[in-house]
C-alpha positions in Angstrom: -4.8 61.7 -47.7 -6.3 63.7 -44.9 -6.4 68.1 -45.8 -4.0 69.6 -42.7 -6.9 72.2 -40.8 -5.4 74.8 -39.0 -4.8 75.2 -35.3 -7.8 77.5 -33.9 -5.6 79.1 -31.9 -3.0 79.1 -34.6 -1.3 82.8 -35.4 -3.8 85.0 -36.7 -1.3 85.7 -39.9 -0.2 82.2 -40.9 -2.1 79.5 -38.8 1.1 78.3 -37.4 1.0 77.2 -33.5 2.3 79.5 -31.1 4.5 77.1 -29.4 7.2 76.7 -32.3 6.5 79.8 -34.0 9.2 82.2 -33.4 9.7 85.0 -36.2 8.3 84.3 -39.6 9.1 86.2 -42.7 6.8 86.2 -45.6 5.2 88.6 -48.3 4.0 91.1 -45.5 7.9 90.9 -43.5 8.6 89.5 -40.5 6.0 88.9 -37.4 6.0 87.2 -34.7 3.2 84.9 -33.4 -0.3 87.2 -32.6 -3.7 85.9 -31.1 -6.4 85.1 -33.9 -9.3 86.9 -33.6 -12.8 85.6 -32.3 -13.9 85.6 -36.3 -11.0 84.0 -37.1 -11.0 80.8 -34.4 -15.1 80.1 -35.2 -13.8 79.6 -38.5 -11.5 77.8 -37.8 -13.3 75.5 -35.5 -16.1 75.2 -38.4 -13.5 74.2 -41.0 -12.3 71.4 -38.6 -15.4 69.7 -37.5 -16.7 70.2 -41.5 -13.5 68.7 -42.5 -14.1 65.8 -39.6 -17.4 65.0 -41.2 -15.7 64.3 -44.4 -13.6 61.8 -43.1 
């Protein structure tokens, strides 16, 4: 079994893709989808192409 890696461009709170993401509640309330941060998709990217090695 293959570990999920999130979407780059996933939310910058949960990861979840913006198309499909609509209002999510959690232990911090509700948000709605928000743009990751530079950091935040170059770790990302990093996790996915490690995780691509792996495989």
């Amino acid at each position: 079994m293959t570990e999920r890696t999130i979407n780059p461009m996933g939310c910058r709170l949960c990861g979840i893709d913006q198309r499909g993401h609509g209002i999510q509640t959690g232990s911090n309330g509700s948000h709605t989808w928000q743009k990751p941060t530079q950091q935040q998709i170059k770790a990302r990217m990093a996790a996915r192409r490690s995780a691509a090695k792996q495989t």
